[in-house]
VOPAGU-2260 file (C-alpha; in pm, 1 decimal, decimal comma):
REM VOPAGU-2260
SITE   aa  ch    i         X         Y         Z
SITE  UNK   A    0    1509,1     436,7   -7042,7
SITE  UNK   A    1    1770,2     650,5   -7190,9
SITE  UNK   A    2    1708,7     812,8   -7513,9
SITE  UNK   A    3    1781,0     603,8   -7809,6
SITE  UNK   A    4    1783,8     261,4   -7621,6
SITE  UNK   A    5    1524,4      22,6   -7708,9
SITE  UNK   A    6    1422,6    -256,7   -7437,3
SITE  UNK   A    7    1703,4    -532,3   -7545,0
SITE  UNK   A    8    1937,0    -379,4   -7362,1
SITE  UNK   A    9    2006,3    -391,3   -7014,9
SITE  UNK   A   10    2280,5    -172,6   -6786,8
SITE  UNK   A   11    2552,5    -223,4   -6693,2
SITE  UNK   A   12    2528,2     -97,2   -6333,0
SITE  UNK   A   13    2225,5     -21,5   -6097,4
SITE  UNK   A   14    2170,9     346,1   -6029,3
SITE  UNK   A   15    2255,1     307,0   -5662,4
SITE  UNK   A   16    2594,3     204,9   -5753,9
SITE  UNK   A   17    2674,3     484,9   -5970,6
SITE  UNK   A   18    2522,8     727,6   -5689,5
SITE  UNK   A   19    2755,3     551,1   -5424,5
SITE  UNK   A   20    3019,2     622,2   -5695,3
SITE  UNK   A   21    2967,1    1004,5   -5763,9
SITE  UNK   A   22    2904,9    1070,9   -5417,1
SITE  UNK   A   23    3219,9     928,5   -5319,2
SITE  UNK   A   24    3436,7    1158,6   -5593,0
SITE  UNK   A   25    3223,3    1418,0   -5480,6
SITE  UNK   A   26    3348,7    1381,1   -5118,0
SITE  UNK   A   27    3698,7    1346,2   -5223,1
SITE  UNK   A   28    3688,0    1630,2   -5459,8
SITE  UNK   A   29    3641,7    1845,0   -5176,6
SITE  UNK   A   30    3831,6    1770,8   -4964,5
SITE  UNK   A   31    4104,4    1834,5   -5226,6
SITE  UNK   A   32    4322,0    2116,1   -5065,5
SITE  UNK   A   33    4338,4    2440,0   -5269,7
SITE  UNK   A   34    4267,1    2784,8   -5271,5
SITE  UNK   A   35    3936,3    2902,2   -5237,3
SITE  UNK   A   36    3796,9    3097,8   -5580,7
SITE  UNK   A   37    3667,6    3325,0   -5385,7
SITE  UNK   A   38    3809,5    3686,1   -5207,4
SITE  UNK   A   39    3991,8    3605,6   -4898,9
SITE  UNK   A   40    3800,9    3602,3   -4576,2
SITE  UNK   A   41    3931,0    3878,5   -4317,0
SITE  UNK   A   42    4190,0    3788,8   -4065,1
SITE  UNK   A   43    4273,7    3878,5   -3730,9
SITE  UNK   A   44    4600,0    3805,4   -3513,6
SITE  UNK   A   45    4402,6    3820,7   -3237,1
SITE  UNK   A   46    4331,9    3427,2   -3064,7
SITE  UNK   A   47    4014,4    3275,6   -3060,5
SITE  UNK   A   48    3835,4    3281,9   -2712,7
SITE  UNK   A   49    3765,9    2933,4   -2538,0
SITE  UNK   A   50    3438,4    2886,8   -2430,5
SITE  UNK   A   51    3517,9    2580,3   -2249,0
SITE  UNK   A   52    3809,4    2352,0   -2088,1
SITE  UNK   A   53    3729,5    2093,5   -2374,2
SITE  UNK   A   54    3769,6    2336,2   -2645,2
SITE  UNK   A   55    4067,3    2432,8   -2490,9
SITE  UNK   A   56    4253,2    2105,1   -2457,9
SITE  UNK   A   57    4119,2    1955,8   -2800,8
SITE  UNK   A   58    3890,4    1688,9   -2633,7
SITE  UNK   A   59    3600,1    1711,2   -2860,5
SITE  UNK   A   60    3465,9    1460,8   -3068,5
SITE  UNK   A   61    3459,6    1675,5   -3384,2
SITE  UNK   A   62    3733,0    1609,0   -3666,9
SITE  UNK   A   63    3881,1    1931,3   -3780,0
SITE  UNK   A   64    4117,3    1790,8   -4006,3
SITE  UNK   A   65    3960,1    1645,3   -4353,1
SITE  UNK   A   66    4149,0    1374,6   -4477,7
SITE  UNK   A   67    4305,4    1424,2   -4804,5
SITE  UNK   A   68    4268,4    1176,7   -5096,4
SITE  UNK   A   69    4567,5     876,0   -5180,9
SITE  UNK   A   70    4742,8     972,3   -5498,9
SITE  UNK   A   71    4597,8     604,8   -5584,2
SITE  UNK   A   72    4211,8     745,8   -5537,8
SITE  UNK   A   73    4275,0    1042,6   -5767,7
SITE  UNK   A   74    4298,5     851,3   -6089,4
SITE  UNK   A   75    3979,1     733,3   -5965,7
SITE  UNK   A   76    3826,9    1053,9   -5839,1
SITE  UNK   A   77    3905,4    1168,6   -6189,5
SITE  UNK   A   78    3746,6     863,0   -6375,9
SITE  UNK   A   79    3422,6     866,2   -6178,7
SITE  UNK   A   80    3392,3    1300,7   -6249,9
SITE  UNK   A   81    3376,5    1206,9   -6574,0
SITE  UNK   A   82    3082,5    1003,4   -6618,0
SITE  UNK   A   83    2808,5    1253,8   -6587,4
SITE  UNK   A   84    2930,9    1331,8   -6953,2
SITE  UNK   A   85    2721,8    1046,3   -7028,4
SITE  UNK   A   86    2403,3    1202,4   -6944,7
SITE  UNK   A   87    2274,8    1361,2   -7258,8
SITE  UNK   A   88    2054,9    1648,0   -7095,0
SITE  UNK   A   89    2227,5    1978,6   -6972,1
SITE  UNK   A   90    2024,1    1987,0   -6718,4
SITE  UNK   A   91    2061,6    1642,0   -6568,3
SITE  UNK   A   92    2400,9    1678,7   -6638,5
SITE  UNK   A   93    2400,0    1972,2   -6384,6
SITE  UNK   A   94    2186,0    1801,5   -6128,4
SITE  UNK   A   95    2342,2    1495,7   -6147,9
SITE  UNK   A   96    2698,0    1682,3   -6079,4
SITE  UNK   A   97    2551,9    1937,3   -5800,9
SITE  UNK   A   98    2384,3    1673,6   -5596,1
SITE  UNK   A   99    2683,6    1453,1   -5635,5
SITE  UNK   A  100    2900,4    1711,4   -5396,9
SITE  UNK   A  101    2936,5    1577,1   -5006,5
SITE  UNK   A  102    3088,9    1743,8   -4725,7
SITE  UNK   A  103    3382,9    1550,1   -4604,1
SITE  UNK   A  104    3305,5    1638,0   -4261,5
SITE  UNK   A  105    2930,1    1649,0   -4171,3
SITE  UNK   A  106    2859,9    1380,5   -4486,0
SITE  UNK   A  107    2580,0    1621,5   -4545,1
SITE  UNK   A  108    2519,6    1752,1   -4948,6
SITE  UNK   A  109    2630,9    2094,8   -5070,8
SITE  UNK   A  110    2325,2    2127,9   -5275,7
SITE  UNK   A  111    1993,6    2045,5   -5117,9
SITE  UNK   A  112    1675,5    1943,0   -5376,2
SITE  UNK   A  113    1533,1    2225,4   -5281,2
SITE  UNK   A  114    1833,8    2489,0   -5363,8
SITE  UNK   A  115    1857,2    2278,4   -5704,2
SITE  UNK   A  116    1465,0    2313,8   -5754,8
SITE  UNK   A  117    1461,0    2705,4   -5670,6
SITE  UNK   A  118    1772,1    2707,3   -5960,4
SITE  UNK   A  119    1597,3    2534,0   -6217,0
SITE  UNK   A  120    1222,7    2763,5   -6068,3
SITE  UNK   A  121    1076,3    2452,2   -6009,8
SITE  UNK   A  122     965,8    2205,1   -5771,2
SITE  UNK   A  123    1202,8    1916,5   -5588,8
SITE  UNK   A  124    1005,2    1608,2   -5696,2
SITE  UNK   A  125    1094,8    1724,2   -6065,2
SITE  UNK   A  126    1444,7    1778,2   -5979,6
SITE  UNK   A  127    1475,2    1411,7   -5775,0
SITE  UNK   A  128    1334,6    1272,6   -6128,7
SITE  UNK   A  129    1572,5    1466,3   -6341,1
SITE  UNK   A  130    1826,4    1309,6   -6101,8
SITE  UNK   A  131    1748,0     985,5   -6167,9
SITE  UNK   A  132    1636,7     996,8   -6516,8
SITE  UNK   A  133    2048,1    1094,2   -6526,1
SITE  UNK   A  134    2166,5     844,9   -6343,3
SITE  UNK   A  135    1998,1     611,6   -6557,8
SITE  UNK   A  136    2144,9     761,0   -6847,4
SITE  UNK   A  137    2513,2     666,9   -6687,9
SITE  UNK   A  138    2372,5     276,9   -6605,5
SITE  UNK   A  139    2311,1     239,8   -6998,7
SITE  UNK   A  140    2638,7     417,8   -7154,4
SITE  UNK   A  141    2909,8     410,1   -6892,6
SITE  UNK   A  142    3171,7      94,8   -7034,4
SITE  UNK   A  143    3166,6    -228,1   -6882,2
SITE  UNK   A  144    3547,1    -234,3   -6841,2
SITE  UNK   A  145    3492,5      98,3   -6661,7
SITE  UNK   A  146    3261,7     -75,9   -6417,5
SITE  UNK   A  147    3491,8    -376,1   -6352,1
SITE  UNK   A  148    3780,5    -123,2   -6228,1
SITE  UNK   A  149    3547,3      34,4   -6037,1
SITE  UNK   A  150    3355,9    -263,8   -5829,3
SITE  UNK   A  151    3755,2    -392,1   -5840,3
SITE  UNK   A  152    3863,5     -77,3   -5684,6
SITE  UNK   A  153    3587,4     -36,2   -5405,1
SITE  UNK   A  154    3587,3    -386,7   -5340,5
SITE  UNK   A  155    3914,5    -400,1   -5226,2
SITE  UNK   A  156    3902,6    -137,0   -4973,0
SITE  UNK   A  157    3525,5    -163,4   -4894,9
SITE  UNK   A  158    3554,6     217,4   -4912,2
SITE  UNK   A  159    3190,8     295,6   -4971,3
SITE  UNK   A  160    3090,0     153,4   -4613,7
């Protein structure tokens, strides 16, 4: 239960929704094309040597290119970032945001519980609750018209499947 909420009332949302929901923007966050913050990595004209006749001819199975977001999902994308201002807690705030970051490619998360834990100089099973206790936070503030458009939105294209 979120701070200041007394039993009567009862979310909006279920926390797996709003998971599905941040995980999603995550993902499409970035795979936003920009610069990286970071120096620039070295170069070399030189090509890159094939190990193998598939390599060479393109004919494996892994997708190099990450598909960009619609200019339709970034209002979205932008909507959904937003709603781990809900969460009251700094910290959860932070969890909450760094767990919610997928690689577009491999699906896998940027920030493991245990990179998180080792952050915070603690253990993952407190993390994973600070996580939820978060989420929960966005099931009991986040505005029902808010969750309409979003159900509406991901209904329509089934694009959490």
């Amino acid at each position: 239960m979120p701070h200041g909420h007394n039993n009567v009332f009862k979310p909006n949302v279920t926390i797996e929704e709003v998971k599905s929901w941040l995980e999603w923007a995550g993902e499409k966050i970035i795979s936003l094309p920009g610069a990286s913050p970071g120096p620039a990595q070295l170069r070399c004209h030189w090509p890159d040597v094939v190990r193998s006749a598939n390599d060479a001819y393109g004919y494996t199975k892994i997708q190099t290119k990450i598909p960009r977001p619609t200019k339709d999902e970034i209002f979205y994308i932008d909507a959904i970032a937003t709603l781990p201002i809900l969460i009251q807690d700094v910290d959860e705030r932070v969890i909450v945001q760094k767990r919610s970051l997928i690689l577009p490619l491999s699906h896998r998360h940027v920030y493991s519980w245990s990179s998180i834990a080792e952050f915070y100089h603690t253990n993952q099973y407190f993390v994973k609750r600070m996580f939820l206790h978060g989420l929960n936070d966005i099931t009991y503030r986040v505005a029902q018209s808010n969750v309409h458009t979003f159900r509406t939105f991901f209904s329509a294209a089934k694009r959490l499947t």
